[in-house]
C-alpha positions as CSV (number, residue, x, y, z in Angstrom):
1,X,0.0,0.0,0.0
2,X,1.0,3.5,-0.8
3,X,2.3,5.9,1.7
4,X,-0.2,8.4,0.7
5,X,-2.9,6.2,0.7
6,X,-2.3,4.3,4.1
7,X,-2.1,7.9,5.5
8,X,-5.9,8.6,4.5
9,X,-7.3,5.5,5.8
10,X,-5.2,6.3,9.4
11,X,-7.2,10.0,9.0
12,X,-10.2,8.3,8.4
13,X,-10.1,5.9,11.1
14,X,-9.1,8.6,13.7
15,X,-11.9,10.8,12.4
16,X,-14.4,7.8,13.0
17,X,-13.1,7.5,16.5
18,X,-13.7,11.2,17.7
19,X,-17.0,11.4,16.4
20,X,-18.3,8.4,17.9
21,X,-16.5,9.3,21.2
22,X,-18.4,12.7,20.9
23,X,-20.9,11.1,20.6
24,X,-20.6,8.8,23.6
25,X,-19.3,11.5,26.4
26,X,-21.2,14.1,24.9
27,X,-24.5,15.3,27.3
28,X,-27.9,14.1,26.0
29,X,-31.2,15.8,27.3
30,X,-32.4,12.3,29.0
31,X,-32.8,14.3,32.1
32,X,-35.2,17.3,32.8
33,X,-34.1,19.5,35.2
34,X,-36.1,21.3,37.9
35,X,-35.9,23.7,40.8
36,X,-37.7,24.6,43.6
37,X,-38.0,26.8,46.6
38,X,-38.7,25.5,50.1
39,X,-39.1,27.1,53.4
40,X,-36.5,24.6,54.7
41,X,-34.7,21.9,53.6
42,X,-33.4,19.4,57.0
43,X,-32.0,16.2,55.9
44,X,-32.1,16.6,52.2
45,X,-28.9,16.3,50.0
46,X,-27.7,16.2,46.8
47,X,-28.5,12.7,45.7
48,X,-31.6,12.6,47.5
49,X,-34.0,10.8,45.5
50,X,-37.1,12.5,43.4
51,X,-40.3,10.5,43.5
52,X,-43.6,10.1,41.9
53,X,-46.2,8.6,43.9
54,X,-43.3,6.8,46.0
55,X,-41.4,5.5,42.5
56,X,-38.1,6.9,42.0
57,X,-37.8,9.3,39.0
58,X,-34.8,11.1,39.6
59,X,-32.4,12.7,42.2
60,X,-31.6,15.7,44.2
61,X,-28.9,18.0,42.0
62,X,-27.8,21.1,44.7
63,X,-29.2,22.5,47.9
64,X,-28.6,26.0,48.0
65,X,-29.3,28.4,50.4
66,X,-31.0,31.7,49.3
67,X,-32.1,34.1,52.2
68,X,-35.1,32.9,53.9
69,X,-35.5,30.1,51.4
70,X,-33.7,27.0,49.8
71,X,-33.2,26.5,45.9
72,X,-33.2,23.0,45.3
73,X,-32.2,21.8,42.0
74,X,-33.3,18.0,41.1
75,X,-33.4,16.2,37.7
76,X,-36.1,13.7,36.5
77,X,-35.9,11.3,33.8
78,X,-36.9,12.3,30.4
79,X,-39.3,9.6,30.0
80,X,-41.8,10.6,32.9
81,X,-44.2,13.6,32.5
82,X,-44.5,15.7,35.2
83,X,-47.7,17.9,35.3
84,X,-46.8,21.9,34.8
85,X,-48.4,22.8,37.5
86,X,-47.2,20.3,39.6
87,X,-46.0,20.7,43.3
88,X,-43.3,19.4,45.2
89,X,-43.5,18.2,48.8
90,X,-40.1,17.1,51.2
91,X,-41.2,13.9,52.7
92,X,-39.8,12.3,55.7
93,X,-40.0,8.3,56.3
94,X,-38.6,8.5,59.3
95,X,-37.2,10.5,62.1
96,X,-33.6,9.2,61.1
97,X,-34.0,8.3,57.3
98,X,-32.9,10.3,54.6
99,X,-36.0,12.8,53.1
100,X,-37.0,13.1,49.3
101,X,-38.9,15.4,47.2
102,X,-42.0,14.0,46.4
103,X,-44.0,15.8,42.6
104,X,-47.7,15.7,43.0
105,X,-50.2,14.8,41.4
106,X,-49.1,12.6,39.0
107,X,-49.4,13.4,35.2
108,X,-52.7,12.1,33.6
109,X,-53.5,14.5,30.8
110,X,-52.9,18.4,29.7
111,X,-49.7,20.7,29.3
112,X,-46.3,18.9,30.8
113,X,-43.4,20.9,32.7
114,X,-40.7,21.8,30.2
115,X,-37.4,21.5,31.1
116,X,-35.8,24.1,33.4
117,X,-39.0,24.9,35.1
118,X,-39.6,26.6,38.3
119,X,-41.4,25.5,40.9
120,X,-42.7,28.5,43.3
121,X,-42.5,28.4,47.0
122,X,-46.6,28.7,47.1
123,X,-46.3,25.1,45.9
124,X,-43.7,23.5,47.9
125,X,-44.2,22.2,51.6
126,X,-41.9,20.5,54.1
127,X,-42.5,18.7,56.9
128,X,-42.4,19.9,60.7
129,X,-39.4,19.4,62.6
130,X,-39.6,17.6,65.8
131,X,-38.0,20.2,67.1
132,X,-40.6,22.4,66.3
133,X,-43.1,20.2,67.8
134,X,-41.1,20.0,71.2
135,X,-40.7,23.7,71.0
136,X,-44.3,24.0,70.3
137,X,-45.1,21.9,73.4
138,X,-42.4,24.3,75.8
139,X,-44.3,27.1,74.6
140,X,-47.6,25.9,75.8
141,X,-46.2,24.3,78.9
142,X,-44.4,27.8,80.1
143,X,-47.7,29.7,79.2
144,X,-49.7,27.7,81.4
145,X,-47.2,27.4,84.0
146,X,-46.2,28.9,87.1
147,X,-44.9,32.2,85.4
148,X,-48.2,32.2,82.7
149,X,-52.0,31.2,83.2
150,X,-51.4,29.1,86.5
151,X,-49.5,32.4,88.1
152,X,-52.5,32.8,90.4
153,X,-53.4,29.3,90.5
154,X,-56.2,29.8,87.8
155,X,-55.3,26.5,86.3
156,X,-55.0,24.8,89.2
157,X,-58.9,25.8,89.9
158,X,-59.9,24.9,86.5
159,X,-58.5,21.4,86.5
160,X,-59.9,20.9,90.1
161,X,-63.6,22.0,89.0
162,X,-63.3,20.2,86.3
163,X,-62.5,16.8,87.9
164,X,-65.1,17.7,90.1
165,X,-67.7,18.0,87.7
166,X,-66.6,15.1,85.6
167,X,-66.1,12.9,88.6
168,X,-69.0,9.9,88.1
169,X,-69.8,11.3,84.5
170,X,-67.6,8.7,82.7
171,X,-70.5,6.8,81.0
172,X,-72.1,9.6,80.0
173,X,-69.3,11.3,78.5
174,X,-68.9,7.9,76.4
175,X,-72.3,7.9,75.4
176,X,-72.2,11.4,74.3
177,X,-68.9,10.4,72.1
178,X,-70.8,7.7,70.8
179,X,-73.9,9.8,70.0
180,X,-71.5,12.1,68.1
181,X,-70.0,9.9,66.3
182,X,-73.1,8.4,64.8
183,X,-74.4,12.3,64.1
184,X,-71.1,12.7,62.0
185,X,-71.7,9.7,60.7
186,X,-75.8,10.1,59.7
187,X,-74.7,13.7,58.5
188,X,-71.7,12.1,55.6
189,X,-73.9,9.7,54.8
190,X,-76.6,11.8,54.2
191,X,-74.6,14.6,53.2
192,X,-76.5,14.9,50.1
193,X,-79.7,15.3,50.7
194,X,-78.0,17.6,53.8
195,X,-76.5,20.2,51.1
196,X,-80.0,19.9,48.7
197,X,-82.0,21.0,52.5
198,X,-79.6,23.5,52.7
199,X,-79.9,25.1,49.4
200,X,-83.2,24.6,49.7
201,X,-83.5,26.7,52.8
202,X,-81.5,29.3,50.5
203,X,-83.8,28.8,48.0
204,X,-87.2,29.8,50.5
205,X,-85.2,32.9,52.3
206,X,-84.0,34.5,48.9
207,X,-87.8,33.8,47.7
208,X,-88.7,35.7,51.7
209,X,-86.3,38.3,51.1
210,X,-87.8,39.2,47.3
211,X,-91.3,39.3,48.7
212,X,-90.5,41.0,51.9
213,X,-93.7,43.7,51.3
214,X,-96.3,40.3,50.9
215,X,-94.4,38.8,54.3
216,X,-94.4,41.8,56.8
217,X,-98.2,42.2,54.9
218,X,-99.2,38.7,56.2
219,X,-97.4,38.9,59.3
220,X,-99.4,42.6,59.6
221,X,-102.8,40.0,58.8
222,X,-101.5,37.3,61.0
223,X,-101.3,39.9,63.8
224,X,-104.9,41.7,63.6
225,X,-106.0,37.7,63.4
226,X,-104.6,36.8,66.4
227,X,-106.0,40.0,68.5
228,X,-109.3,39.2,66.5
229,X,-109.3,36.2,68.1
230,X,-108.2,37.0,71.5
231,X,-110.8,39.9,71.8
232,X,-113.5,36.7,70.7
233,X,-111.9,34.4,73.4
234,X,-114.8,33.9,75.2
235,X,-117.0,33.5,72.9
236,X,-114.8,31.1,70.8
237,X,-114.4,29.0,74.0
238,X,-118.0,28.7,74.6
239,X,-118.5,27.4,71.0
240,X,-115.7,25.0,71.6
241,X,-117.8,23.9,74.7
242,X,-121.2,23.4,72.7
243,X,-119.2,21.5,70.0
244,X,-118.2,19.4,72.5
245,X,-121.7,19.0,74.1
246,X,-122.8,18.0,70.2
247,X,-120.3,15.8,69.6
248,X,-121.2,13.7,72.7
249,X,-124.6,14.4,71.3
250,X,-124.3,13.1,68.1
251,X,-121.4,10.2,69.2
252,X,-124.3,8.7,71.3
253,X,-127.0,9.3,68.4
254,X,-125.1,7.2,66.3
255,X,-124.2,4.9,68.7
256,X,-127.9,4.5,69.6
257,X,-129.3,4.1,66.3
258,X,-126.3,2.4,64.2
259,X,-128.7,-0.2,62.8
260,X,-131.1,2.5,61.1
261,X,-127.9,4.6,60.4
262,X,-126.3,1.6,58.4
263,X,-129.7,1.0,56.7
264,X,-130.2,4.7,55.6
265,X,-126.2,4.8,53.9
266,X,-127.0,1.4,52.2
267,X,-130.1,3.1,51.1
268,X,-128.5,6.5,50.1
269,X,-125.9,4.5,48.3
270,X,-128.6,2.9,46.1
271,X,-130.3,6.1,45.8
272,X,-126.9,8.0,44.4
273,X,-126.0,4.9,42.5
274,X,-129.3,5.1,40.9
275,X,-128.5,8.6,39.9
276,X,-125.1,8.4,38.8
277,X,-126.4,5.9,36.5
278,X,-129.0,7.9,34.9
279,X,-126.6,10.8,34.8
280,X,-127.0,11.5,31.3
281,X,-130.4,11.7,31.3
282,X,-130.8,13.7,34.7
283,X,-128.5,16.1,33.2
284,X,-130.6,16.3,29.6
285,X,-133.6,17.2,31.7
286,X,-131.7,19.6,34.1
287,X,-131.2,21.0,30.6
288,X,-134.3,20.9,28.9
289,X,-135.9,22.1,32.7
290,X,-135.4,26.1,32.1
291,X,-136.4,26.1,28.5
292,X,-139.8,23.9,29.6
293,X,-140.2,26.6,32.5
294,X,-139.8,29.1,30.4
295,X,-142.1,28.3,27.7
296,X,-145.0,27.5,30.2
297,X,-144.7,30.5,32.2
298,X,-144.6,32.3,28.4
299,X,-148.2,30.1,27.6
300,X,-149.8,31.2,31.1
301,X,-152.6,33.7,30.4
302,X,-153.0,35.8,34.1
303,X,-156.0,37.5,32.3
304,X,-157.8,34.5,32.1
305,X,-155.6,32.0,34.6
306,X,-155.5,29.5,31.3
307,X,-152.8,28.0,29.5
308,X,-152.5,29.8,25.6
309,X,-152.2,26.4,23.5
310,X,-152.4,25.3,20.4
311,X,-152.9,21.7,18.9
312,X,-151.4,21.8,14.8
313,X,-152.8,18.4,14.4
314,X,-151.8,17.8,10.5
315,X,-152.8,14.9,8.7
316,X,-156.7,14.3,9.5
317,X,-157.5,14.0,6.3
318,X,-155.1,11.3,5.5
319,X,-155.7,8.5,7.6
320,X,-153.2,6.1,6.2
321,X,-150.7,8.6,7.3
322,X,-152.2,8.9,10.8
323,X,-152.0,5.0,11.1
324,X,-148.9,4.8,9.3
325,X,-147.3,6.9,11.9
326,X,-149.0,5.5,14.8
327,X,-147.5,2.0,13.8
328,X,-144.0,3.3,12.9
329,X,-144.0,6.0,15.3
330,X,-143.0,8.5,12.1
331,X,-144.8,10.2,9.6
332,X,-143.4,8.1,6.7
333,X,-140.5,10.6,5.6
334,X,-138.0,9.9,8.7
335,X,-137.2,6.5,9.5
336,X,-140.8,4.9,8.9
337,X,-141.1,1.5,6.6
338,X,-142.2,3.8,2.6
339,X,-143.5,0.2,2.1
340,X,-145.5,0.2,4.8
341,X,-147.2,3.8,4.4
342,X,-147.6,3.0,0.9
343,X,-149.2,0.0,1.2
344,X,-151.7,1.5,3.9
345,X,-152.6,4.3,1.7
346,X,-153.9,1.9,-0.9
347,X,-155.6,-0.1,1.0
348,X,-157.8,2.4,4.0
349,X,-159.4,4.3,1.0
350,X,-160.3,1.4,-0.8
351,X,-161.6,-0.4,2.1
352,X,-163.6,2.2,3.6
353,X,-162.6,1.4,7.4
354,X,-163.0,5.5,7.9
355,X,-166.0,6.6,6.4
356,X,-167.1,8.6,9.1
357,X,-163.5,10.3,9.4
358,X,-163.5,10.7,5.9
359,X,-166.6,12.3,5.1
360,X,-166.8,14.9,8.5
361,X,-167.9,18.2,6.9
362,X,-165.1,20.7,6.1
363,X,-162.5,18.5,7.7
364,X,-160.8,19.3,4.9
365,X,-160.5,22.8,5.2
366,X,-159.9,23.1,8.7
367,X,-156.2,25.6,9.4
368,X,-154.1,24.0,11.3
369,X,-154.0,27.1,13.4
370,X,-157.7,27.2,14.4
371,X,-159.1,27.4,17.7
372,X,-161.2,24.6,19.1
373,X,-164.1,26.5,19.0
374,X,-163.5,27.7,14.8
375,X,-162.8,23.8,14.6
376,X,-166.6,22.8,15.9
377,X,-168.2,25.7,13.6
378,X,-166.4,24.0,10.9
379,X,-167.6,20.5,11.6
380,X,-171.1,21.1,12.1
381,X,-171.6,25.0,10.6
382,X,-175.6,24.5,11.2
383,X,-174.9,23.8,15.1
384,X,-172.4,26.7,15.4
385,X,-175.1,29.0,14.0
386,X,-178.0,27.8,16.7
387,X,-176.1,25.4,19.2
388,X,-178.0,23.7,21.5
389,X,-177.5,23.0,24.8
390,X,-175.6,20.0,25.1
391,X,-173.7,20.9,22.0
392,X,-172.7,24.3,23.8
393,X,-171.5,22.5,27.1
394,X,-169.5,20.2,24.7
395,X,-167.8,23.0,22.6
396,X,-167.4,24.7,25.7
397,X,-165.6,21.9,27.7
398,X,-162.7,21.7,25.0
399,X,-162.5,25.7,25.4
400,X,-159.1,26.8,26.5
401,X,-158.6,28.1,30.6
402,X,-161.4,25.0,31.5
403,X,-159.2,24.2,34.5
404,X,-157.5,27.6,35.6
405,X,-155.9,25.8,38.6
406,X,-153.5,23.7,35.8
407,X,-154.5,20.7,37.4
408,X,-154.1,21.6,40.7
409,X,-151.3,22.9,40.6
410,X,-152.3,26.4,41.0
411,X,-154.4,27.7,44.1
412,X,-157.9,28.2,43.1
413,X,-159.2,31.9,43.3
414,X,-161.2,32.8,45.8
415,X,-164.7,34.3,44.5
């Protein structure tokens, strides 16, 4: 091989080798990095671990103080989403373990934290010391010692009338527990229909507040009611007395006579079932009723104390018809047999059933608006003219107003 060409391939070969170890040692973003601010930071380290819902997800990078707060700088693995508004909590396992920042909640869906974020010290929390807690307790003990609330023995005296007044109250104070606890209990079970009676409630006072005028109005009413009935008090009492009389009246009435009592329901039940089955036609005649009433008190006469009638017979000079009807209850237009009616009117003149029908003088001619009176002059004209006097009694007994007390069922005039 050539001098010249064996020094290319060495170039080549070196040149493959840097960019692969760039390559290897140079930094890839498999890491996002993070930072937060906490109150305090006891027992956390660089290497401290970053969980997610207790998984490990990255470590601790620095802990740096920065006035009143700690910068923590912490790197998570690329591969895990982290929510952007997530917060970040110092946890404690232990009083002696190590502590680790714990991101909450984890990711489910929406915007992710990009890398570099920030995470504010409004949502970041660390745990109380136990020192703080011992302090805590040093604080209350001094205040309500000897040189605090007990100075004058005021706690002494509370303790002692306290003991006193618990003393033989044990089971009662569990009971009371125990009746609590089931309240709380009723109460979260029922917490629904608890908020719905509450808004409710807020419902009916924002309804009281709008109609404040009507309210103090019927509270006004309710008032004047009351000292309505308190100026009546007497009298309202002595009514409640009779009622009370009656009612022992009417209890022993009915205990008396139960049998006729039960008889007269049964009996008033058949009665109203008897109506309520003849409904309709009780309620046609409640409607026909005024119009009947009305048309007799327009035919009463008080001149003469008569009904005003009048009889439009039609048809008198047909007899087939008038039998025709009388059989098919029609005058042979409506619903009547047209066989029948034609049959009957060739066969009554024919046979001469009606001669004296047929042959009545001027029957003929007789209006069917005539009186009865106009009708007899027309039947026997030679009568009208000289009537005698059993013919006069006769004409005069069909005369309209013959009974002016309707039957009886006007009073008859005094004479």
């Amino acid at each position: 091989m050539k001098p010249a060409i064996l020094s290319r391939v060495v170039a080549a070969i070196v040149v493959v080798g840097l960019v692969a170890a760039a390559f290897v040692w140079w930094p890839r973003a498999d890491k996002l990095t993070v930072s937060g601010d906490f109150s305090r930071a006891v027992g956390l380290f660089p290497g401290s671990d970053v969980r997610v819902l207790g998984v490990r997800v990255g470590q601790v990078e620095t802990v740096e103080p920065h006035g009143e707060t700690v910068h923590v700088t912490f790197r998570v693995d690329a591969d895990v989403k982290v929510p952007a508004q997530a917060k970040a909590a110092i946890v404690a396992p232990s009083l002696v373990s190590d502590r680790y920042v714990q991101l909450l909640p984890a990711y489910t869906t929406g915007p992710v934290m990009k890398d570099g974020a920030s995470i504010p010290r409004e949502r970041t929390a660390v745990p109380v010391e136990l020192d703080r807690v011992s302090q805590a307790l040093d604080d209350l003990m001094v205040a309500l010692g000897p040189d605090g609330a007990n100075k004058e023995g005021a706690l002494n005296r509370v303790l002692d009338t306290g003991a006193r007044n618990l003393k033989g109250n044990g089971q009662n104070l569990h009971d009371m527990n125990r009746g609590l606890s089931q309240a709380v209990q009723t109460f979260a079970e029922g917490r629904g229909d608890l908020f719905a009676t509450v808004k409710n409630l807020e419902t009916f006072t924002g309804m009281l507040a709008t109609n404040d005028e009507q309210v103090r109005r019927l509270n006004t009413d309710l008032s004047k009611v009351s000292d309505q009935l308190d100026g009546e008090r007497d009298d309202l009492s002595a009514a409640l007395k009779n009622l009370a009389v009656a009612l022992s009246e009417i209890s022993s009435f009915v205990k008396d006579n139960r049998a006729v009592l039960t008889k007269d329901v049964h009996q008033l039940t058949d009665l109203t079932s008897a109506v309520a089955a003849k409904r309709d036609a009780l309620a046609e005649a409640l409607d026909n009723a005024p119009v009947a009433l009305s048309n007799l008190q327009l035919a009463y006469n008080p001149a003469s104390g008569t009904l005003d009638t009048r009889s439009n017979i039609q048809g008198l000079d047909d007899p087939a018809l008038i039998l025709c009807s009388l059989l098919t209850g029609a005058t042979g237009t409506g619903n009547a047999n047209p066989n029948l009616c034609a049959l009957l009117q060739t066969i009554i003149p024919k046979s001469g059933l009606f001669p004296g029908l047929l042959n009545l003088p001027g029957l003929s001619a007789i209006p069917a608006a005539f009186t009865v009176p106009q009708v007899a002059a027309a039947i026997a004209p030679q009568a009208a003219a000289a009537p005698t006097q059993s013919e006069t009694e006769a004409v005069d007994v069909t005369i309209r107003g013959a009974d002016p007390t309707l039957g009886g069922l006007l009073a008859k005039e005094k004479p």
